[in-house]
PDB file of N, CA, C and O in Angstrom:
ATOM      1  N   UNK A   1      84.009  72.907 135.806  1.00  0.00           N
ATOM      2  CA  UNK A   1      84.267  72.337 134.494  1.00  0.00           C
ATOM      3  C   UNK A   1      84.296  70.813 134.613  1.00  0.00           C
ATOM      4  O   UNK A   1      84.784  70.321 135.631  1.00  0.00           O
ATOM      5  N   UNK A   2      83.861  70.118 133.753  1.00  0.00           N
ATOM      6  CA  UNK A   2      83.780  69.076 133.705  1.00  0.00           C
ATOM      7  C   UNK A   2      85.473  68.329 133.590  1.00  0.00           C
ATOM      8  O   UNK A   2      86.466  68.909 133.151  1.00  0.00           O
ATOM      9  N   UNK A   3      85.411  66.845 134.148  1.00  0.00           N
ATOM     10  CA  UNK A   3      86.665  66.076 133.778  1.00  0.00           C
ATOM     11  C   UNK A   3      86.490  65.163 132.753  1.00  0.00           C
ATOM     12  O   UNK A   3      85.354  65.054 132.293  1.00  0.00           O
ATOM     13  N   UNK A   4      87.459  64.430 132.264  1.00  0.00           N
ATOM     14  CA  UNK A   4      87.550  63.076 131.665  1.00  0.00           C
ATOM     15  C   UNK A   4      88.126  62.420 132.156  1.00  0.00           C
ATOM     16  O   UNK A   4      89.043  62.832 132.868  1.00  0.00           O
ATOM     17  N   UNK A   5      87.866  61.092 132.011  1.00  0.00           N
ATOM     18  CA  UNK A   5      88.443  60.035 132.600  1.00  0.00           C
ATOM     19  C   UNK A   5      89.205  59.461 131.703  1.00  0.00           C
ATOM     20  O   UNK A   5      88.634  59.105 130.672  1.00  0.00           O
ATOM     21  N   UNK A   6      90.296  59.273 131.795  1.00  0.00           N
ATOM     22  CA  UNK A   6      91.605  58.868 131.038  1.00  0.00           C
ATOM     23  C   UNK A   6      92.360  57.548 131.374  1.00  0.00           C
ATOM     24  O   UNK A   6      92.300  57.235 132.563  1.00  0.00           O
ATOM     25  N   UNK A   7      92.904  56.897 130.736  1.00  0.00           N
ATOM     26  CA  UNK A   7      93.890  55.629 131.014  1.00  0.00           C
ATOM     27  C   UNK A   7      94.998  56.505 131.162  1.00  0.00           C
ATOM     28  O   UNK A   7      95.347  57.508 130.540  1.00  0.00           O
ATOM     29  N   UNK A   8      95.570  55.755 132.345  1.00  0.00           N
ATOM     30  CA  UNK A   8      97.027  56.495 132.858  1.00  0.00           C
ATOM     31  C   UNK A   8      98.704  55.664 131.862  1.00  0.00           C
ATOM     32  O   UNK A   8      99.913  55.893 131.813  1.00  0.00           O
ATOM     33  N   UNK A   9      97.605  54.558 131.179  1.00  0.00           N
ATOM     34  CA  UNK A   9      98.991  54.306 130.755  1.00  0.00           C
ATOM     35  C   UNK A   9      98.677  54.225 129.104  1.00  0.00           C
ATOM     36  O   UNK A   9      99.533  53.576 128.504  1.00  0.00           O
ATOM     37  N   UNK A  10      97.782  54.678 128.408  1.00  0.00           N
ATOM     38  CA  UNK A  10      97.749  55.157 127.451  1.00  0.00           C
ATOM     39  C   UNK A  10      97.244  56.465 126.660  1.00  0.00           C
ATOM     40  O   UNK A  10      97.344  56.839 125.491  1.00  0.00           O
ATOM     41  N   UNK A  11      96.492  57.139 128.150  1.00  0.00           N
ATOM     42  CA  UNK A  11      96.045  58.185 127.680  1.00  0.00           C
ATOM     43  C   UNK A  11      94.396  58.119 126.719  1.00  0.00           C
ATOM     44  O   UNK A  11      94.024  59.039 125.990  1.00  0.00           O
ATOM     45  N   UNK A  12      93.809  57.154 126.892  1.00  0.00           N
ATOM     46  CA  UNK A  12      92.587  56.841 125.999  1.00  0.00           C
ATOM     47  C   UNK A  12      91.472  57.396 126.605  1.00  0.00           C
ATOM     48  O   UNK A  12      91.716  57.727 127.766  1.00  0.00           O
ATOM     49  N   UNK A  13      89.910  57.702 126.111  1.00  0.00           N
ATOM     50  CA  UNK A  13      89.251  57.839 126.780  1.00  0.00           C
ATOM     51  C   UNK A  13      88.199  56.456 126.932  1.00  0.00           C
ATOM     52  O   UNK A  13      87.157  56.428 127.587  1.00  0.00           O
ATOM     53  N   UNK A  14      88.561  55.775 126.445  1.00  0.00           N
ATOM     54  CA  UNK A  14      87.304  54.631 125.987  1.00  0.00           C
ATOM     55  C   UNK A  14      88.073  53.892 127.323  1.00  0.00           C
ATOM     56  O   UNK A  14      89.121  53.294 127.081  1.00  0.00           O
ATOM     57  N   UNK A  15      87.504  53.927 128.909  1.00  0.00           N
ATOM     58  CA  UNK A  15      87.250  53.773 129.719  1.00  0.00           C
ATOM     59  C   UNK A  15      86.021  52.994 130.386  1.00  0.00           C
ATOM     60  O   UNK A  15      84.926  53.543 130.506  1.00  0.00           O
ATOM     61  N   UNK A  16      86.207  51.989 130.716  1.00  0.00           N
ATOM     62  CA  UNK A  16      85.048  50.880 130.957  1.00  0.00           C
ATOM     63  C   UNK A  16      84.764  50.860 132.800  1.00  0.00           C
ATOM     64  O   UNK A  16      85.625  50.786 133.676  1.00  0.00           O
ATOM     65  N   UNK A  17      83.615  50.932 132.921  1.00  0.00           N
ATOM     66  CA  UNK A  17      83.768  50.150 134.871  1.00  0.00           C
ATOM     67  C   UNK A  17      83.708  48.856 134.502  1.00  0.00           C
ATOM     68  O   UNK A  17      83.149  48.602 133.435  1.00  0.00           O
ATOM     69  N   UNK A  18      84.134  48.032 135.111  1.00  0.00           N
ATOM     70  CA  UNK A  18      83.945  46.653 135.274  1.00  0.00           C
ATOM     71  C   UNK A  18      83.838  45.627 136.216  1.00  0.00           C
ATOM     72  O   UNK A  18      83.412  44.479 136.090  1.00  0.00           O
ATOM     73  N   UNK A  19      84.385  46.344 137.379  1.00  0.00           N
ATOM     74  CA  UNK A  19      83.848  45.896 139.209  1.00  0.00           C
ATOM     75  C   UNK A  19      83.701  47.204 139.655  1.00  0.00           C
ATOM     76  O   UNK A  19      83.978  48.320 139.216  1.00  0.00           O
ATOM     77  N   UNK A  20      82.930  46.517 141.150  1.00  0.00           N
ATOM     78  CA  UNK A  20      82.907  47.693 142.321  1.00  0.00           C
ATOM     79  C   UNK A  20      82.121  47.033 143.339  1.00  0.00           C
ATOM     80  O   UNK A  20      81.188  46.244 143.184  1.00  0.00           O
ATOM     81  N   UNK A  21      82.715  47.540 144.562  1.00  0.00           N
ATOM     82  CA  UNK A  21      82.198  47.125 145.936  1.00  0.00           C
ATOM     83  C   UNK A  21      83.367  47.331 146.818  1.00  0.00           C
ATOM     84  O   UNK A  21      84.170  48.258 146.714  1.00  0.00           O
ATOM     85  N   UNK A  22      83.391  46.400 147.679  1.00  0.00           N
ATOM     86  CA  UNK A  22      84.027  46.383 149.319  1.00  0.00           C
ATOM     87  C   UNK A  22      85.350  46.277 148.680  1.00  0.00           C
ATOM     88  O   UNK A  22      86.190  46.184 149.574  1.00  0.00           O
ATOM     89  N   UNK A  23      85.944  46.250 147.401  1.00  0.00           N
ATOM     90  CA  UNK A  23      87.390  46.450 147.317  1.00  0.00           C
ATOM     91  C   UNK A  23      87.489  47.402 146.337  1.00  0.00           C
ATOM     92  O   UNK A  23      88.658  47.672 146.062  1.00  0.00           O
ATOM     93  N   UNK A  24      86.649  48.011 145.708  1.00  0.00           N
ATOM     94  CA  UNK A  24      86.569  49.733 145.232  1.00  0.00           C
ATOM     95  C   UNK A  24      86.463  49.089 143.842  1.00  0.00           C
ATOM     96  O   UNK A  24      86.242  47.889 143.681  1.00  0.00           O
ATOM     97  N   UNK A  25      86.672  50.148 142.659  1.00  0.00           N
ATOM     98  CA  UNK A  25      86.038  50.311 141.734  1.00  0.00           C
ATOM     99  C   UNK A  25      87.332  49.735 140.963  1.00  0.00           C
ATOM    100  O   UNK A  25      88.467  49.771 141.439  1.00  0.00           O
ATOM    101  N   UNK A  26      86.941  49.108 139.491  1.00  0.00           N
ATOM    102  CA  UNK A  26      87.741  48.893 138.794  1.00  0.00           C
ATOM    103  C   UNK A  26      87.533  49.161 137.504  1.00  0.00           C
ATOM    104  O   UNK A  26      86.463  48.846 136.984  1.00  0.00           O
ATOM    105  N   UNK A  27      88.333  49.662 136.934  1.00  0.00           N
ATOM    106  CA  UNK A  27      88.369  50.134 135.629  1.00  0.00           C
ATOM    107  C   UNK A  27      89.107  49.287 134.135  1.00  0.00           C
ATOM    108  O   UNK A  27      90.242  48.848 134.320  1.00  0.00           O
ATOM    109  N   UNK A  28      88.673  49.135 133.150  1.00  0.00           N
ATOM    110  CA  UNK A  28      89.738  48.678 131.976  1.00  0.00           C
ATOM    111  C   UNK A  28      89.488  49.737 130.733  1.00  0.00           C
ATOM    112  O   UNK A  28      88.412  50.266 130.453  1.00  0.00           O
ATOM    113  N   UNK A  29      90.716  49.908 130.079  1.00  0.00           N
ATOM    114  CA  UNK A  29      90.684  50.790 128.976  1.00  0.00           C
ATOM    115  C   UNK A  29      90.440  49.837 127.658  1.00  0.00           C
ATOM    116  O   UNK A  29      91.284  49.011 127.309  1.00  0.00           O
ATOM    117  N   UNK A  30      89.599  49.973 127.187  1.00  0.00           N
ATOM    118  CA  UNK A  30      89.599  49.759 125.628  1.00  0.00           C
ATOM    119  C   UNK A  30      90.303  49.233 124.613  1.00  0.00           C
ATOM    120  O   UNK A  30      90.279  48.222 123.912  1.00  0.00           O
ATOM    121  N   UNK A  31      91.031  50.354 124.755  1.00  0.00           N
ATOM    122  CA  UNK A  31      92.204  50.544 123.495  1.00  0.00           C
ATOM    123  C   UNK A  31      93.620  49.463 124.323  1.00  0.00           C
ATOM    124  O   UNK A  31      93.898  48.484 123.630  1.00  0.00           O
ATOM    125  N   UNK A  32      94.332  49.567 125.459  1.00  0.00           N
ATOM    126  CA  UNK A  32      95.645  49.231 126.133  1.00  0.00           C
ATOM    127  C   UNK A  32      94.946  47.805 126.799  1.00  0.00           C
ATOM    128  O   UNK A  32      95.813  46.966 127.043  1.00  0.00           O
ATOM    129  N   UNK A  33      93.831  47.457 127.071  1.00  0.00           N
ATOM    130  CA  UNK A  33      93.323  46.733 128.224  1.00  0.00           C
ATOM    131  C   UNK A  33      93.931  46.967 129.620  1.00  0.00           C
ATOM    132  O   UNK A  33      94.213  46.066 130.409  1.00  0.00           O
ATOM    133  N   UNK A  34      94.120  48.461 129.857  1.00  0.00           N
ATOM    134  CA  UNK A  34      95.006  48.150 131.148  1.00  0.00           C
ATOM    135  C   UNK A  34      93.574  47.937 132.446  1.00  0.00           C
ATOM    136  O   UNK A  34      92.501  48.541 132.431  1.00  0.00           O
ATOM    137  N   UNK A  35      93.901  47.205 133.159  1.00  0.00           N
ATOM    138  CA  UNK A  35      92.785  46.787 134.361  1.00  0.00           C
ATOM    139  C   UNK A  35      93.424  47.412 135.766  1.00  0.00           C
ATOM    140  O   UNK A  35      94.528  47.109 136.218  1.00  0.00           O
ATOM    141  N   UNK A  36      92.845  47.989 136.126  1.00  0.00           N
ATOM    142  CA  UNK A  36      92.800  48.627 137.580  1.00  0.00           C
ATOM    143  C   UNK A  36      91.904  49.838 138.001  1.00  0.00           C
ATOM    144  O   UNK A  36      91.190  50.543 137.287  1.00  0.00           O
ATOM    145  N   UNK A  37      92.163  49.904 139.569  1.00  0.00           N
ATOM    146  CA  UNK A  37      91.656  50.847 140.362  1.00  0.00           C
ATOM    147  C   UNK A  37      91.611  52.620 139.598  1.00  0.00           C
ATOM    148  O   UNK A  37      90.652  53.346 139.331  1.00  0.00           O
ATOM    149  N   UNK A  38      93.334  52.850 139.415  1.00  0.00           N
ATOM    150  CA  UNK A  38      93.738  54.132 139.341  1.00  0.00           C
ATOM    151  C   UNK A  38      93.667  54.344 137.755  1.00  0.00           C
ATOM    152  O   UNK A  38      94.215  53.754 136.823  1.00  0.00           O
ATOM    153  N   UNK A  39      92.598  55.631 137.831  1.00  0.00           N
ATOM    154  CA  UNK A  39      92.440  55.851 136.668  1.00  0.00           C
ATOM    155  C   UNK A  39      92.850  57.994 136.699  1.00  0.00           C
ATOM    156  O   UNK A  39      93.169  58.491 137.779  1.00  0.00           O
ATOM    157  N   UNK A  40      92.792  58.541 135.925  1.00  0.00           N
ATOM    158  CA  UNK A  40      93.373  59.881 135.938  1.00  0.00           C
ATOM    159  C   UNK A  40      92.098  60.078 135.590  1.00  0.00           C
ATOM    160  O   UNK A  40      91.318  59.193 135.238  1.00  0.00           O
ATOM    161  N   UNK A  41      91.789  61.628 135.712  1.00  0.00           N
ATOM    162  CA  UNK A  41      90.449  62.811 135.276  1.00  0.00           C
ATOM    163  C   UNK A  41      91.473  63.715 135.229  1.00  0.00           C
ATOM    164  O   UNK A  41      92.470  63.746 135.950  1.00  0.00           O
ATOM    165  N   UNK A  42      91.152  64.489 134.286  1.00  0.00           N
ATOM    166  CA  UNK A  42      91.829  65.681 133.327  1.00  0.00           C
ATOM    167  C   UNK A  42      91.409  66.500 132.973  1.00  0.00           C
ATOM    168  O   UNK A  42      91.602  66.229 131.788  1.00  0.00           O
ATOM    169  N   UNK A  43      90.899  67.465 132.943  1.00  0.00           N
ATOM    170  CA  UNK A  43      89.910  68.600 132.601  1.00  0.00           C
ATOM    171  C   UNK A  43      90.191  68.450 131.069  1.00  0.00           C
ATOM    172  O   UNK A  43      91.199  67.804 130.778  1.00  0.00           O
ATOM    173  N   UNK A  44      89.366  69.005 129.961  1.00  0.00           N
ATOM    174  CA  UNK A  44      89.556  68.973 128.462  1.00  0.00           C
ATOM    175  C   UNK A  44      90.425  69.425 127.808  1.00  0.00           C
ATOM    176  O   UNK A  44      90.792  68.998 126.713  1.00  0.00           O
ATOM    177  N   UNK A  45      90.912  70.455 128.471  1.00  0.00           N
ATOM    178  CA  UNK A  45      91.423  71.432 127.872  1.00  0.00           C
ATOM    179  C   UNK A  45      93.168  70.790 127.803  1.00  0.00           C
ATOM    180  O   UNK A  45      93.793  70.789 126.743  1.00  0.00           O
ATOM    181  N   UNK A  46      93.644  70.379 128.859  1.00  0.00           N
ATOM    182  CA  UNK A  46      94.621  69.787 129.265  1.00  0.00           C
ATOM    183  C   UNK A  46      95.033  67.795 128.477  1.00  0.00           C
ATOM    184  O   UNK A  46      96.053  67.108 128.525  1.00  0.00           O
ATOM    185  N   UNK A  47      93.539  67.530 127.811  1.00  0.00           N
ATOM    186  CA  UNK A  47      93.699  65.930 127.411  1.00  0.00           C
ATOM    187  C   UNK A  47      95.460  65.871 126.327  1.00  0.00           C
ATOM    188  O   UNK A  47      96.359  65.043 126.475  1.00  0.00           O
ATOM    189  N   UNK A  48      95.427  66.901 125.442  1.00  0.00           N
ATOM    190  CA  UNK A  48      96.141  66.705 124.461  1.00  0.00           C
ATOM    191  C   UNK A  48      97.554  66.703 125.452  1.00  0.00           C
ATOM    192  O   UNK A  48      98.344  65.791 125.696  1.00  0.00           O
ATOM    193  N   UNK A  49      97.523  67.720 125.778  1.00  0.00           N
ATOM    194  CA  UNK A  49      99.260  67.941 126.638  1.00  0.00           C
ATOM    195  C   UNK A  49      99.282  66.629 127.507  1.00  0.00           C
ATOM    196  O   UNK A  49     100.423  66.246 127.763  1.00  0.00           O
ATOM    197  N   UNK A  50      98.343  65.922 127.974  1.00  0.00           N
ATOM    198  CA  UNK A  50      98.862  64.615 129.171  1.00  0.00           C
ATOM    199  C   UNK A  50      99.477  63.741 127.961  1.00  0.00           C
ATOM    200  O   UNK A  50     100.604  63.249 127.888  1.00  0.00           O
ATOM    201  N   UNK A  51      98.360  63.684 126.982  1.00  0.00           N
ATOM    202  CA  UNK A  51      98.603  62.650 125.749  1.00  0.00           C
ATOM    203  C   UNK A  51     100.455  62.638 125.566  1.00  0.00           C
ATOM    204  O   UNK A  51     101.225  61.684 125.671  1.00  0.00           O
ATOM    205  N   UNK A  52     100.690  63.833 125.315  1.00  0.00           N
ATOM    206  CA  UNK A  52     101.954  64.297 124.807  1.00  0.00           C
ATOM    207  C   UNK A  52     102.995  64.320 125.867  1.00  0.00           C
ATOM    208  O   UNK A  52     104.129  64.754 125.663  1.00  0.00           O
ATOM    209  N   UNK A  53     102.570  63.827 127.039  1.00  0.00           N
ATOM    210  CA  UNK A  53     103.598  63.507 128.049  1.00  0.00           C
ATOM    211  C   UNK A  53     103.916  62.244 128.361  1.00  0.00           C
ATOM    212  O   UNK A  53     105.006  61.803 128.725  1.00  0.00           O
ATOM    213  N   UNK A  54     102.659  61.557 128.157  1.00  0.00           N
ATOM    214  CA  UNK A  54     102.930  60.117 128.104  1.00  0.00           C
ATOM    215  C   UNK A  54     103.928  59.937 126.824  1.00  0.00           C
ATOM    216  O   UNK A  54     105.105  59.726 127.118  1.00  0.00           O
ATOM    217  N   UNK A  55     103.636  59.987 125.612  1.00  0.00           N
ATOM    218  CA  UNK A  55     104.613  59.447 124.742  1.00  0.00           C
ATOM    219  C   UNK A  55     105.824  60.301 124.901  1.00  0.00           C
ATOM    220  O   UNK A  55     106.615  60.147 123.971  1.00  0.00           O
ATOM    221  N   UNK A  56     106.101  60.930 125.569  1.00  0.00           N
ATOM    222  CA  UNK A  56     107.056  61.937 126.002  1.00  0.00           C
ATOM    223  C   UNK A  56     107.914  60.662 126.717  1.00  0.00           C
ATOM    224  O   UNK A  56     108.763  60.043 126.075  1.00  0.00           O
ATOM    225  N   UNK A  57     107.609  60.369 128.033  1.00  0.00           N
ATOM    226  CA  UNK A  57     108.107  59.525 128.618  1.00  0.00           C
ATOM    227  C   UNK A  57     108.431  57.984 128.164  1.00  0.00           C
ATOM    228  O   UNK A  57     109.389  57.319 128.558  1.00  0.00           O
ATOM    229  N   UNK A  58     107.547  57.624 127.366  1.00  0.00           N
ATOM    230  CA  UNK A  58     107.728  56.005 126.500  1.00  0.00           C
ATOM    231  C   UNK A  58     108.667  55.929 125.358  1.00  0.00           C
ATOM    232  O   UNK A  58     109.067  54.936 124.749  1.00  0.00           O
ATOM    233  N   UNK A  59     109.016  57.566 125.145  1.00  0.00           N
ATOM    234  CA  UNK A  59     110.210  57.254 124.543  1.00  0.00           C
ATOM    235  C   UNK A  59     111.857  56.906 124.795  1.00  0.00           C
ATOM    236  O   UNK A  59     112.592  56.670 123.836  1.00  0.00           O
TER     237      UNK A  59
END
């Protein structure tokens, strides 16, 4: 099954590359601008429940 690639600190999918090489890959989200390495993959089925854990926790 396929994954998605997700922002870990907002849960978005609008996921950008924006470097890569000899210090690995870097990512920014869209929606949060968060910039880094660590990004989450989530199978589909599962996107809504992560969604709902993050604002789970930010509250």
């Amino acid at each position: 099954m396929e994954e998605i690639t997700v922002c870990p600190k907002c849960g978005s999918t609008q996921i950008s590359w924006t470097a890569g090489g000899i210090t690995g890959e870097v990512y920014r989200c869209n929606e949060c601008n968060y910039v880094g390495s660590f990004i989450l993959q989530v199978k589909p089925r599962d996107l809504l429940r992560f969604r709902e854990e993050l604002r789970k926790d930010k509250s």
